[in-house]
C-alpha positions in Angstrom: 48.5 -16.9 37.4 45.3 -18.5 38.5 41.9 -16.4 38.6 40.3 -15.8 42.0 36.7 -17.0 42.2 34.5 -15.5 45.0 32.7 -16.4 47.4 29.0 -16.2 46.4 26.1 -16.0 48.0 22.3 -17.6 47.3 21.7 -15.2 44.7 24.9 -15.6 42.8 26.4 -12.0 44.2 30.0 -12.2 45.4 30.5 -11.4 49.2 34.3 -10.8 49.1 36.2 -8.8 46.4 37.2 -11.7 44.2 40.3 -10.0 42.9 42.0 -6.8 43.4 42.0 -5.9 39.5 38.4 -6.1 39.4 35.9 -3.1 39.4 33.7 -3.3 42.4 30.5 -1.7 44.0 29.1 -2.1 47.5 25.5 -2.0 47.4 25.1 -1.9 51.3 25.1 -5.4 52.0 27.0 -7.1 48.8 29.8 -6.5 46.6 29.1 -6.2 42.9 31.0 -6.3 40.2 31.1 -3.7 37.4 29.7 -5.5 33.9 31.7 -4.7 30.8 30.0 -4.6 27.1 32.2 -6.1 24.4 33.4 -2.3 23.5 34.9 -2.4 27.2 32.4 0.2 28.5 31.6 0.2 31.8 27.5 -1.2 32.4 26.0 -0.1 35.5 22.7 -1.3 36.7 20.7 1.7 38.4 17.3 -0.7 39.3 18.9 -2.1 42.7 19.4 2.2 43.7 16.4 2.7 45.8 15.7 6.1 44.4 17.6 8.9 43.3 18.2 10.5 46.8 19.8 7.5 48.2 22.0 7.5 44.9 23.4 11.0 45.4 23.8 10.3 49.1 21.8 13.9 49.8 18.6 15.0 51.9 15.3 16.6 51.4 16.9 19.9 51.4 19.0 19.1 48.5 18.2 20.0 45.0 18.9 18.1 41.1 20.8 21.0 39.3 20.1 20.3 36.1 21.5 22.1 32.6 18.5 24.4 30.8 16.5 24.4 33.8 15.6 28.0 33.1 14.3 27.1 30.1 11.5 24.7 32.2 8.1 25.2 32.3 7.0 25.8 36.2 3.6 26.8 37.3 3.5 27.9 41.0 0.1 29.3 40.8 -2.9 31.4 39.7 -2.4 35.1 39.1 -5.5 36.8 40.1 -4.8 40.1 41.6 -5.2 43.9 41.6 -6.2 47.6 43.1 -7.6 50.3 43.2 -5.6 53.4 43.7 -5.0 57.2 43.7 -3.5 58.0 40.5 -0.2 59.7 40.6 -1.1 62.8 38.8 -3.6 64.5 36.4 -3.2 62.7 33.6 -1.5 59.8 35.6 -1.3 56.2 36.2 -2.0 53.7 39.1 -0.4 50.7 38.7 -0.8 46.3 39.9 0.4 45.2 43.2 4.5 44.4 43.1 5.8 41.1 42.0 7.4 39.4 45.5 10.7 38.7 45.2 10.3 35.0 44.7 8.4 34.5 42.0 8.0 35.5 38.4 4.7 36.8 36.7 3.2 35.8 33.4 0.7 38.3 32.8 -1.8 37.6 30.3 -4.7 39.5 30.6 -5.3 43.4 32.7 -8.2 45.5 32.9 -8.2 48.9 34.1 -11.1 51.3 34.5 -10.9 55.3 36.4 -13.9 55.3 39.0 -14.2 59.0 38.9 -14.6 60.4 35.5 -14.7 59.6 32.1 -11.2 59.3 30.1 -9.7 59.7 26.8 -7.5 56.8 26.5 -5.6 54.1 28.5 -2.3 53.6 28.1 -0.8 50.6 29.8 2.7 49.8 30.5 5.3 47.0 31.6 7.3 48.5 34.7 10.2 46.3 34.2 13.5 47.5 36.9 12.5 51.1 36.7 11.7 51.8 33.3 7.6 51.4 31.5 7.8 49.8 28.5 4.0 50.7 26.5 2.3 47.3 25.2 -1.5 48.7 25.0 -3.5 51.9 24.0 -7.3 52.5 23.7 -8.1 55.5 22.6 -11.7 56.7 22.3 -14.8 58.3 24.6 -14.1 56.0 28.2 -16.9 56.1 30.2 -16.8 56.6 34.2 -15.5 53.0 35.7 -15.8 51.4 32.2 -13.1 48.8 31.7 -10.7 48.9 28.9 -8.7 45.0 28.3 -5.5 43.6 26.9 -4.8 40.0 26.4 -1.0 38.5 25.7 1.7 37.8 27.4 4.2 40.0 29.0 6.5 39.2 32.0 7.5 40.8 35.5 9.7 40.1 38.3 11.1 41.0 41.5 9.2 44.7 42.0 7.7 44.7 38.5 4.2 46.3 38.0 1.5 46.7 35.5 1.2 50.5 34.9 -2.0 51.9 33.2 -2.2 56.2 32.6 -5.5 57.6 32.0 -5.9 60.6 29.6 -8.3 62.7 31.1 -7.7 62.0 34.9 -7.0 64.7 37.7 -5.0 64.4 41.0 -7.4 62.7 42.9 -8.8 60.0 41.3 -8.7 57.0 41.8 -8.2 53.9 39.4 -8.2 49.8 39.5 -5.8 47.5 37.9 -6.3 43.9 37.5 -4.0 41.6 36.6 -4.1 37.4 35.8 -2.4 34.8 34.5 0.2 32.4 36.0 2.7 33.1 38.8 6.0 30.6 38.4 8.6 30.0 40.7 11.9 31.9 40.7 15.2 29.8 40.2 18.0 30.4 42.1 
């Protein structure tokens, strides 16, 4: 049986299918033909794809899924945040504003001081889905508003807060919390 040949154009790209066992690719305005390495592989050539959107056939909207991606570094932007609040007790805590639902917290340094009078000790804790987990304690002679400081790393998300109790503190009184490090970007 004789081979087809196909029409070519200037550039040497066939504008017809040149034979109906061959593997073919419409580019948009030619036909291509698959290469084949000398294992029989296929060979595709990815340059001529305008960009990766175009490939996929997808929108803006649309997003790579891509295996591990959780395990990605992502850095949506500076942590810098606290407050002052009541404390929740004698002998309580106050605690860091809530992580939004949207985003993930990598704390890595808090301060906390009691404005009203002098403490024993600061205990500070991770508030992770409804249960403190302790990470820090300074224990010794506190002075009125005098910070006490932890650096590390420790995470939060959705809801999660920085808890810090103060030895020493009555209903009443009112503490800071201050929190910074990096804010990342929750995957969904």
């Amino acid at each position: 049986m004789p081979q087809l040949r196909p029409a070519l154009d200037g550039v040497g790209a066939p504008t017809a299918p040149p034979s109906p066992r061959a593997a073919l690719f419409w580019d948009g305005t030619y036909w291509r033909m698959a290469a084949v390495d000398a294992a029989g592989h296929l060979q595709m050539d990815a340059v001529t794809i305008a960009g990766l959107d175009g490939a996929l056939q997808s929108v803006a909207t649309d997003r790579l899924i891509v295996r591990g991606e959780d395990q990605l570094f992502s850095f949506r932007d500076v942590l810098a945040t606290g407050q002052a609040v009541a404390v929740s007790g004698a002998d309580g805590y106050t605690a860091s504003p809530a992580v939004p639902g949207d985003e993930i917290w990598v704390v890595t340094t808090v301060a906390a001081r009691l404005w009203t009078r002098p403490t024993t000790a600061h205990t500070y804790w991770n508030h992770h889905d409804g249960v403190s987990r302790f990470f820090y304690h300074d224990t010794r002679a506190i002075g009125t508003a005098e910070w006490t400081f932890w650096g590390g790393h420790t995470y939060l998300d959705a809801s999660d807060v920085i808890r810090v109790s103060f030895a020493g503190c009555l209903a009443g009184d009112s503490g800071e919390v201050v929190v910074t490090g990096y804010r990342m970007t929750l995957e969904t």
